[in-house]
C-alpha positions in Angstrom: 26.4 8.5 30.9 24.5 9.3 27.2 27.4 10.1 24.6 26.8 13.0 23.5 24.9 14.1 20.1 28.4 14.3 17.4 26.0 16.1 14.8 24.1 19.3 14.9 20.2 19.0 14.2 20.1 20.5 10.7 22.8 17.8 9.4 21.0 15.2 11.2 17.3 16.4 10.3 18.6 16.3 6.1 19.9 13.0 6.6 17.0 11.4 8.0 15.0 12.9 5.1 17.5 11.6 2.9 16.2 7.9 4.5 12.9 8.4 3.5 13.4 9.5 0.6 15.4 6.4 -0.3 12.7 4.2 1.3 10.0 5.7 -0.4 11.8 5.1 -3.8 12.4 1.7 -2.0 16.1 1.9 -2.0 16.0 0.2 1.2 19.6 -0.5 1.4 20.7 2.7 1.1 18.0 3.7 3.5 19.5 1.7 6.2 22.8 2.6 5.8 21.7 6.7 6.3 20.3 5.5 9.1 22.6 3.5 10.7 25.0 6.8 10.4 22.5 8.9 11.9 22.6 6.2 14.9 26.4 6.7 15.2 26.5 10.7 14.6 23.1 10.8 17.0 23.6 7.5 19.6 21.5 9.1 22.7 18.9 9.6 19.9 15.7 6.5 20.6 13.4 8.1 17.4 16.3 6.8 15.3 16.7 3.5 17.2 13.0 3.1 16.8 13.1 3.9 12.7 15.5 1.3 12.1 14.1 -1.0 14.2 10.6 -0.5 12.2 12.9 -0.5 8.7 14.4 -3.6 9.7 11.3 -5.7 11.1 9.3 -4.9 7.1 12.7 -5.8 5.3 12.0 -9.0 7.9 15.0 -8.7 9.5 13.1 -9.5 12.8 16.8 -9.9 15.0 17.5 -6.6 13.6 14.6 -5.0 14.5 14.8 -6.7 18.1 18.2 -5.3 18.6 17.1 -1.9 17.6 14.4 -1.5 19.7 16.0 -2.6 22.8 18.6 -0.5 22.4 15.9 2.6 22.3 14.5 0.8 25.3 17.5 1.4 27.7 18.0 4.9 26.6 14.0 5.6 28.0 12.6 6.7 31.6 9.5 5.6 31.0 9.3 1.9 29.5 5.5 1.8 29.0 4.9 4.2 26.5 8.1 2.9 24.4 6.9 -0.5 24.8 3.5 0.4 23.4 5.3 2.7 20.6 7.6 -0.6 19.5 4.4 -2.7 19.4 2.5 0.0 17.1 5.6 -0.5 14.6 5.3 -3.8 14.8 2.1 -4.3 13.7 3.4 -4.6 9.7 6.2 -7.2 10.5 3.5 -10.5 9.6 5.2 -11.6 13.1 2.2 -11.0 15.7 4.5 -13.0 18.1 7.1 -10.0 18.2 4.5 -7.4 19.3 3.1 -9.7 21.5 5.9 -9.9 23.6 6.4 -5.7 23.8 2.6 -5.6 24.6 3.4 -8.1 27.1 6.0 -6.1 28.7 4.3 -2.9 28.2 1.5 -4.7 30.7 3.8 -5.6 33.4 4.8 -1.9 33.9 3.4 -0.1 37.0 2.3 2.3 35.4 0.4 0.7 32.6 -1.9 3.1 30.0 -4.9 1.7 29.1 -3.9 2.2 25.3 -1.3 -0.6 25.7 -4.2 -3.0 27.0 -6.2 -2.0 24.3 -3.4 -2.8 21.3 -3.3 -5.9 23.2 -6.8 -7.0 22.9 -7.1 -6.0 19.5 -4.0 -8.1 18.9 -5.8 -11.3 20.5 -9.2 -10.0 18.9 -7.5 -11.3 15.8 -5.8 -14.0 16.7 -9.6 -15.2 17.8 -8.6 -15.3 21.5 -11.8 -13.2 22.4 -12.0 -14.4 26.3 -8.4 -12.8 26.7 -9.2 -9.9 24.3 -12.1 -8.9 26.5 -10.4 -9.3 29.7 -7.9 -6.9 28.7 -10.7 -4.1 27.5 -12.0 -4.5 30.6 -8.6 -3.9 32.3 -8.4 -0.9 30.3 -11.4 0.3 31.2 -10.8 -0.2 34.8 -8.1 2.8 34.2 -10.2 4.8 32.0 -14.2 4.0 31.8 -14.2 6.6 28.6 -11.6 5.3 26.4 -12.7 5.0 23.2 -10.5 2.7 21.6 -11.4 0.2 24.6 -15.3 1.2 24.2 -14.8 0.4 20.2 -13.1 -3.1 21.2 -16.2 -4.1 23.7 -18.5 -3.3 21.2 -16.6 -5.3 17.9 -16.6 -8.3 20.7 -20.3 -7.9 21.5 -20.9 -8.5 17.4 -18.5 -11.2 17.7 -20.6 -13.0 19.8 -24.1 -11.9 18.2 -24.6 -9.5 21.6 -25.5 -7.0 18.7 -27.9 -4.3 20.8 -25.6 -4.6 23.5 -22.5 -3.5 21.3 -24.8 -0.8 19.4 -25.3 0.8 23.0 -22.0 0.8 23.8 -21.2 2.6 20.5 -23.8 5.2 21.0 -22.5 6.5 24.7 -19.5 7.8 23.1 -19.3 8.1 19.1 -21.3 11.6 19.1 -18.7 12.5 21.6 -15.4 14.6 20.6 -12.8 11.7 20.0 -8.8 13.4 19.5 -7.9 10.3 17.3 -10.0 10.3 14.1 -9.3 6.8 13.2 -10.7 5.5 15.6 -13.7 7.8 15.6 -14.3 6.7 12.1 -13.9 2.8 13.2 -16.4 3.9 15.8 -18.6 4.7 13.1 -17.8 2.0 10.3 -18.5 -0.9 13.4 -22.0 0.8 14.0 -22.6 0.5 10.3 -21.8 -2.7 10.9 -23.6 -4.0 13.8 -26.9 -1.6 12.2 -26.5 -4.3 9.1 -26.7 -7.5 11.2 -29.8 -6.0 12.7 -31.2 -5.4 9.0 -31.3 -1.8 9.9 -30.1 -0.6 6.7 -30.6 2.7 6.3 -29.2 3.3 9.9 -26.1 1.4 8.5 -25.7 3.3 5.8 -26.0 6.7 8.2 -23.1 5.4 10.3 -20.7 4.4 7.0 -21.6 8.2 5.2 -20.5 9.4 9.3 -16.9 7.6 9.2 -16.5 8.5 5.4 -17.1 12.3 6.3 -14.4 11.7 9.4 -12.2 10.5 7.0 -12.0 12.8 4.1 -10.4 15.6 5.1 -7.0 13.2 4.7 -8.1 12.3 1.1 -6.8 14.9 -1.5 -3.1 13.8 -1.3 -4.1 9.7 -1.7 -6.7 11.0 -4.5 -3.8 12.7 -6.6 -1.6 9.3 -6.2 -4.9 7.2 -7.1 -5.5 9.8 -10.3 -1.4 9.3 -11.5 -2.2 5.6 -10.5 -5.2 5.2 -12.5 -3.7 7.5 -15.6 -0.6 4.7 -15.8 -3.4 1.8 -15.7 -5.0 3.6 -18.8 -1.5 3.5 -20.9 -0.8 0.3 -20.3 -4.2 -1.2 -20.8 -3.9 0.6 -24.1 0.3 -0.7 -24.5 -0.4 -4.1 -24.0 -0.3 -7.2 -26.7 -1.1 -10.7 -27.6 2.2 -10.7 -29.0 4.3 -8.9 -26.1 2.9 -11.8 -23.5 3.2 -14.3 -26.2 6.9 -13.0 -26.5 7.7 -13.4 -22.7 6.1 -16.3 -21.9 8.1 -18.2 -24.1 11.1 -16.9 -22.7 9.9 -19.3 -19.4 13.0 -21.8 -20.8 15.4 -19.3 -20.1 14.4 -19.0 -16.7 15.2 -21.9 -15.0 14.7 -23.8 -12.7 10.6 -23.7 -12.8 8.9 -22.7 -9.9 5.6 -23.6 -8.2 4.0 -20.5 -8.1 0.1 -19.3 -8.6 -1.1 -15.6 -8.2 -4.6 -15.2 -6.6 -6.1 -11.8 -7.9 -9.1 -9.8 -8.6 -11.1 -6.8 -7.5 -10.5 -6.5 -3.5 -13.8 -8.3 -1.4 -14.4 -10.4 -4.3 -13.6 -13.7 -2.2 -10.0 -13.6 -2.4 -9.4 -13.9 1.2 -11.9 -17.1 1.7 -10.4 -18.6 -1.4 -6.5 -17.9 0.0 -7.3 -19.6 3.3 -9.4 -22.6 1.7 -5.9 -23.2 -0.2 -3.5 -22.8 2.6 -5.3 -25.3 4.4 -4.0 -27.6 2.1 -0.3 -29.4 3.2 1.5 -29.0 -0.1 0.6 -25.2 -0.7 1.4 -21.9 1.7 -0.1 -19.1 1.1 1.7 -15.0 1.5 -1.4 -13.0 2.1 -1.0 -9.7 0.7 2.8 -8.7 0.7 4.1 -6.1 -0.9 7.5 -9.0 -1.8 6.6 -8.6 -5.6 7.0 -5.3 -6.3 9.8 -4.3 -4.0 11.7 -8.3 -4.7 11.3 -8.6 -8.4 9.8 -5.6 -10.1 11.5 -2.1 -8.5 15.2 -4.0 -9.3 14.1 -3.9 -12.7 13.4 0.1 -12.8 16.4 1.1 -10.8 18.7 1.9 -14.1 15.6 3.7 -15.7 14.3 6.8 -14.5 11.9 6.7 -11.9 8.6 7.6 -13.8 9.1 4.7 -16.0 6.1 3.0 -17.1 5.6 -0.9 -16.1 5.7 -2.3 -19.8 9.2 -0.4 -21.0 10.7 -1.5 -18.1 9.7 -5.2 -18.4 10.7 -4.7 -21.7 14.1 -3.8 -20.8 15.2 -6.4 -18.7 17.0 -9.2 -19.2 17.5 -12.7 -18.7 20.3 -11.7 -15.8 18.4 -9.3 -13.9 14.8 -11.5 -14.8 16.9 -14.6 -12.5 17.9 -12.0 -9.7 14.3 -10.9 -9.4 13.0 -14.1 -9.3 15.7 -15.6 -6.6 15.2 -12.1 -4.8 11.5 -12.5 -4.4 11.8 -16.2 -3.5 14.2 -15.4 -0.5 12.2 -12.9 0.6 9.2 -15.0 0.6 10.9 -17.8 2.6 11.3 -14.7 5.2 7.9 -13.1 5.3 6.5 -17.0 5.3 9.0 -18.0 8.4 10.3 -21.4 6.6 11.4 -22.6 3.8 8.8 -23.0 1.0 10.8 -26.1 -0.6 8.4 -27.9 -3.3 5.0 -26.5 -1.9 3.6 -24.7 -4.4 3.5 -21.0 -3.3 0.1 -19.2 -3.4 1.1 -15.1 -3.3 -2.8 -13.3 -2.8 -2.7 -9.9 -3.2 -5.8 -8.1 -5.4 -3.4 -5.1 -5.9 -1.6 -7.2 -7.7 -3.8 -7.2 -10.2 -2.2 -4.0 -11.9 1.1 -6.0 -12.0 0.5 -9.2 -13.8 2.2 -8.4 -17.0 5.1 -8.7 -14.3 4.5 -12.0 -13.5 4.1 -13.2 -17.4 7.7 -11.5 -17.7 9.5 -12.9 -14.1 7.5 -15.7 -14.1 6.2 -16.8 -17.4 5.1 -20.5 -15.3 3.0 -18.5 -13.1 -0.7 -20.0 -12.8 -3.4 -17.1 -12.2 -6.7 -17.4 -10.4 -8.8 -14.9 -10.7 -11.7 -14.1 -8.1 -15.1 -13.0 -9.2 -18.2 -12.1 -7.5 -21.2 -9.5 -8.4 -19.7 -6.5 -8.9 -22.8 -4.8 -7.1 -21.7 -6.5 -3.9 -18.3 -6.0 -4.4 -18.6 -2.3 -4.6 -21.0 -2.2 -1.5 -18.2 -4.5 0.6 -15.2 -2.1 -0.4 -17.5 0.6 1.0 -18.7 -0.7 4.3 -14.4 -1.8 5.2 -12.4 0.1 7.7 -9.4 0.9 5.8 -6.9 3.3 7.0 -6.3 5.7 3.5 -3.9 5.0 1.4 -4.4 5.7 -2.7 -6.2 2.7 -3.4 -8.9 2.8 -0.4 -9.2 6.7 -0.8 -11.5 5.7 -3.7 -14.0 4.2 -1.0 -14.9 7.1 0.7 -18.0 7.6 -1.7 -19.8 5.0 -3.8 -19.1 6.8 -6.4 -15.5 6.5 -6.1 -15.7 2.8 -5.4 -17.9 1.9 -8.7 -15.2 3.8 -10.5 -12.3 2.2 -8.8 -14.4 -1.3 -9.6 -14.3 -0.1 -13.2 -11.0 0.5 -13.9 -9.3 -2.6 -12.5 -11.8 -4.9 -13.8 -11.3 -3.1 -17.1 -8.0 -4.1 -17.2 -8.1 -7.5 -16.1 -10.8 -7.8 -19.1 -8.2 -6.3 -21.2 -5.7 -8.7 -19.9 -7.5 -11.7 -20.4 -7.8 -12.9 -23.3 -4.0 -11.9 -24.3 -2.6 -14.3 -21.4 -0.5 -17.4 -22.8 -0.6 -18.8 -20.0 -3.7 -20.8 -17.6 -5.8 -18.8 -16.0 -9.0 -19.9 -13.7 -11.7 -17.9 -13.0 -13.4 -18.3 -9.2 -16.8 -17.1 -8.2 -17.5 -16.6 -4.5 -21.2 -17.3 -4.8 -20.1 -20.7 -6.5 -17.9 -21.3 -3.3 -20.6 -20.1 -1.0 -22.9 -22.7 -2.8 -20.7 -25.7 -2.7 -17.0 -24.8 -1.5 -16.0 -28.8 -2.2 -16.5 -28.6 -6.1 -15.0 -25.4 -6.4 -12.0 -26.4 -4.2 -11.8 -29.8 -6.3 -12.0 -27.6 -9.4 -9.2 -25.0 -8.2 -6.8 -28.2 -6.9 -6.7 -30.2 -10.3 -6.1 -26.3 -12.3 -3.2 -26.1 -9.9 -2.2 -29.4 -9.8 -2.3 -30.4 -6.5 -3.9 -33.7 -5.4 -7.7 -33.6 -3.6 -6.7 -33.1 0.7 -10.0 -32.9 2.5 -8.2 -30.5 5.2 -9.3 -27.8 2.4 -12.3 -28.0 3.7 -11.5 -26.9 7.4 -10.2 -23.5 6.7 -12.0 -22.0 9.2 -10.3 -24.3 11.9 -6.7 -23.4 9.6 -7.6 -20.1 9.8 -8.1 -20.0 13.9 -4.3 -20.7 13.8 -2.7 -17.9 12.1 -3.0 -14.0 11.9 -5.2 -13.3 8.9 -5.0 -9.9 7.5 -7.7 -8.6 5.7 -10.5 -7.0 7.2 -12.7 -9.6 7.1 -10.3 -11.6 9.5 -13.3 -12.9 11.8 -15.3 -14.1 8.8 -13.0 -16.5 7.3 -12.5 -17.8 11.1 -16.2 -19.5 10.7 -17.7 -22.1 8.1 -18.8 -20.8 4.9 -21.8 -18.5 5.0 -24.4 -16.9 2.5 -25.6 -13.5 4.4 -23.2 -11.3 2.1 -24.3 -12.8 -1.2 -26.8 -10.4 -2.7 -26.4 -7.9 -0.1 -26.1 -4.7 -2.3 -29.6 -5.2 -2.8 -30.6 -3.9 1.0 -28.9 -0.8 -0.4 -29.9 -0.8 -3.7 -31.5 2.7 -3.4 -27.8 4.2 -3.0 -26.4 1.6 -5.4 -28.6 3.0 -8.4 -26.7 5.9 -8.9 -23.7 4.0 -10.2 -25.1 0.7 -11.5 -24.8 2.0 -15.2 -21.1 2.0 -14.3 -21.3 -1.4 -13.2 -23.5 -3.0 -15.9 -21.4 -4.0 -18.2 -19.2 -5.9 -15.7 -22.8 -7.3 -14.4 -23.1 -9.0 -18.1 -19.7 -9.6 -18.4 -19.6 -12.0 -15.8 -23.1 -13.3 -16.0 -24.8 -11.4 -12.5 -27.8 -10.2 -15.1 
C-alpha cells in the first residue's frame, strides 16, 4: 500500500520552488537536500523521484540517479511512458549508456509508443549506428505512419546517406502540416534547410531556416533579456580588465600547486572547435570534456557564494584567495574525473567549451598554467553556421534567430577575446579551420609541440575516434567523417542575406586576415 502524502500541497509546492531556486543559483547541495525532504514528506509522489533522479544524474552521481528513477518506476501503472520520461532526463548526464538501457526497457513494453522508438533512434543516430537507428523509425512508424518526430529521423538518415531528394520528400508530406511540438516542427524545418543546401538550392535553404527561426521566436524575449544582462557584464569587464591584473595572477601560479596539465580550447561557437577537440582526443596522452558546464559550477560559483549574487566576474576573482583558488581547482578536477568516467591521471586535460570564452580571466586566476587555443575561422562563415544549427534556445543561441543577431553575437565575443589577447601572460595559440581543412597534419603537429605532447599519428584518425563516443555538438555526424572543404567559403552562396551585416563583421574579416 502507497504511504500516504505527510505534507499538504502548498507546503510541498513552496519547497520544491525553493529547489529550483537553489539549483538555479547552483546551490546544488542545498537543492538536493529540499528535495530529498520533499521525497520523505511526499514518498507516493514519482515527479519528485524523477527530479532527483535528473539532479543527481548532471551532478554525475549516475547510482544516484538510477536509484531514483527506479524507485518512481515501481510507484507507476504504466512503465512505458515513465521509461521514456527517465530517458528524456537523461539525455544531459554525458552517459548515453544509462538512457540506453531505459529506451531499451521502454521498447520491450507491450504497449510501446512510437515516441520511445523514436528517442531511441535518435539516440543510435548519434552514436553512428544508422542501420539500427532506421529500423527503429520504421518500427515507429509501423504504429504511427504520421509521426513527425519519426518522419524528421527518416529524412536526417536519408541526408546521412546522400538519399537527399528522397529525405526532402519525406520532409515536405508533413512540415506544412500542424505539428503540437514546435521543436520539432522547427527541426523539421532547419533539416530542410539543410538538405536544400546539399542540393545547392540556396535560396530554398534559406526559406526553410527563416521558417524554423519564425517557429521559434515566440520563446525568445525571456533568453533575449538574459543575453542583453549577459552581453552588458561582457561590456564592463572588457572595459575592467588589465595587463597588470593577469600579470598579477598569473604569477600567483607558485602558490597553486601541484601544476596541472590543463589546455582550454575556445573561440566563437562553429569556428572549428569541435573538429579540432576530436583531432586532440584521438591522441593517448590527452582526453578531452566536450562542453561541460564543470568550470563554472566546480571552480568559479564557489568563489561568488560569500559575495552577493550580482557580483561581477573580475571582483570576485579578485577576492579570492589562495584557500578557496586550491578548493576550486581540486573541485573541478574531481568533477572532471566524473563527467570523463576515469581518472585523468597525467593526461593532459583538454576542457572545449566556446562559452567559455567569456570566463578565461577565470582560468588565468584558478589556473594561471592553463595553455589556451583559440579557434578561428572566417567570421562570414561562422555567422552563417550559427544560423543554419538546430539549437533548442537558451540566452546564447536566442541571438541566432536572425542574422542580425548572430553578426552581433559574433561581435561581442570576438571583441573581447581581441581585448583579451594581447593582456594574456600566459601561451596562447591561435587555430584556423581552413588551415586544418587544408592540411590537418601540420596543424595537428603545430598544436602537439604548443601543448607539449609528443607527434601520435592516431591524431589523424579522429573520424574513426570519433565513431566511438557520443559527440555533442550539432555537427556530430561531420566530425564522424574525414576532413572536408564544402563549408569553407560557404557564406558566399548566401552572401545576398550576409551583406546586411558584413560592415559588422569587417573588422574581424581584417583582423584575422579573411580580406
Amino acid at each position: 500500500m502507497k504511504r500516504a502524502q505527510l505534507i499538504a500541497s502548498g507546503s510541498l509546492n513552496r519547497m520544491l520552488q525553493a529547489a529550483e531556486a537553489a539549483w538555479h543559483r547552483k546551490d546544488f547541495q542545498e537543492c538536493l537536500e529540499t528535495l530529498e525532504r520533499a521525497s520523505r514528506l511526499a514518498p507516493a509522489n514519482a515527479d519528485i523521484l524523477l527530479q532527483l533522479g535528473r539532479i543527481h544524474g548532471l551532478r554525475y552521481d549516475y547510482a544516484a540517479a538510477e536509484r531514483r528513477f527506479e524507485q518512481a518506476l515501481r510507484l507507476a501503472p504504466r512503465k512505458v511512458q515513465l521509461l521514456t520520461a527517465i530517458a528524456e532526463k537523461c539525455q544531459n548526464f554525458r552517459n548515453p549508456k544509462i538512457e540506453e538501457r531505459y529506451l531499451r526497457r521502454a521498447l520491450e513494453q507491450p504497449d510501446v509508443t512510437p515516441q520511445a522508438c523514436v528517442k531511441l533512434a535518435e539516440l543510435y543516430e548519434r552514436l553512428r549506428r544508422l542501420e539500427a537507428a532506421g529500423q527503429l523509425v520504421e518500427r515507429a512508424l509501423k504504429l504511427d505512419p504520421a509521426h513527425p518526430s519519426a518522419l524528421l529521423v527518416r529524412a536526417r538518415l536519408e541526408r546521412l546517406a546522400e538519399r537527399l531528394e528522397g529525405g526532402e520528400q519525406i520532409l515536405r508530406s508533413f512540415i506544412t502540416k500542424p505539428i503540437p511540438d514546435t521543436w520539432v516542427h522547427a527541426q523539421a524545418w532547419y533539416e530542410l534547410g539543410h538538405n536544400l543546401d546539399r542540393q545547392k538550392k540556396y535560396d530554398d535553404a534559406m526559406a526553410a531556416f527563416l521558417e524554423a527561426k519564425t517557429l521559434m521566436r515566440p520563446g525568445a524575449p525571456g533568453h533575449l533579456a538574459e543575453l542583453k544582462i549577459l552581453r552588458e557584464r561582457l561590456r564592463v569587464m572588457e572595459t575592467n580588465v588589465s595587463a597588470e591584473m593577469l600579470k598579477r595572477w598569473f604569477s600567483n601560479g607558485p602558490a597553486l600547486a601541484p601544476a596541472r596539465r590543463l589546455a582550454l580550447l575556445c573561440g566563437h561557437a562553429r569556428s572549428g572547435t569541435t573538429l579540432l577537440e576530436q583531432v586532440l582526443d584521438s591522441h593517448p596522452d590527452i582526453v578531452s570534456a566536450e562542453e561541460t558546464d564543470v568550470f563554472v559550477e566546480e571552480a568559479f560559483v564557489p568563489l561568488r557564494r560569500t559575495l552577493p549574487p550580482d557580483a561581477y566576474m573580475l571582483p570576485v576573482l579578485e577576492a579570492a584567495s589562495n584557500p578557496a583558488l586550491q578548493q576550486s581547482r581540486e573541485g573541478y578536477f574531481r568533477a572532471m574525473e566524473l563527467v570523463i568516467g576515469s581518472p585523468i591521471g597525467n593526461r593532459l586535460l583538454l576542457d572545449k567549451h566556446p562559452v567559455l570564452t567569456f570566463i578565461i580571466p577565470g582560468f588565468v586566476r584558478i589556473f594561471p598554467e592553463t595553455k589556451f587555443l583559440i579557434a578561428l575561422r572566417d567570421p562570414r562563415d561562422v555567422v552563417l553556421s550559427c544560423f543554419m544549427q538546430p539549437h533548442p534556445l537558451n540566452p546564447i543561441t536566442a541571438a541566432y534567430l536572425s542574422l542580425e543577431g548572430t553578426a552581433a553575437d559574433y561581435a561581442a565575443i570576438m571583441s573581447l577575446l581581441r581585448t583579451l589577447a594581447p593582456l594574456m601572460p600566459m601561451p596562447y595559440l591561435e587555430v584556423r579551420y581552413e588551415d586544418m581543412v587544408d592540411d590537418l597534419e601540420s596543424v595537428a603537429r603545430r598544436t602537439l609541440d604548443f601543448l607539449g605532447v609528443a607527434w601520435n599519428p592516431e591524431v589523424l584518425k579522429f573520424d574513426e575516434h570519433a565513431r566511438q563516443k557520443m559527440v555533442r555538438s550539432p555537427t556530430y555526424a561531420d566530425v564522424t567523417q574525414p576532413v572536408y572543404k564544402r563549408a569553407r567559403g560557404r557564406w558566399q552562396h548566401y552572401q545576398k542575406y550576409l551583406e546586411p551585416h558584413l560592415e559588422k563583421l569587417e573588422p574581424f574579416v581584417k583582423a584575422f586576415g579573411y580580406e
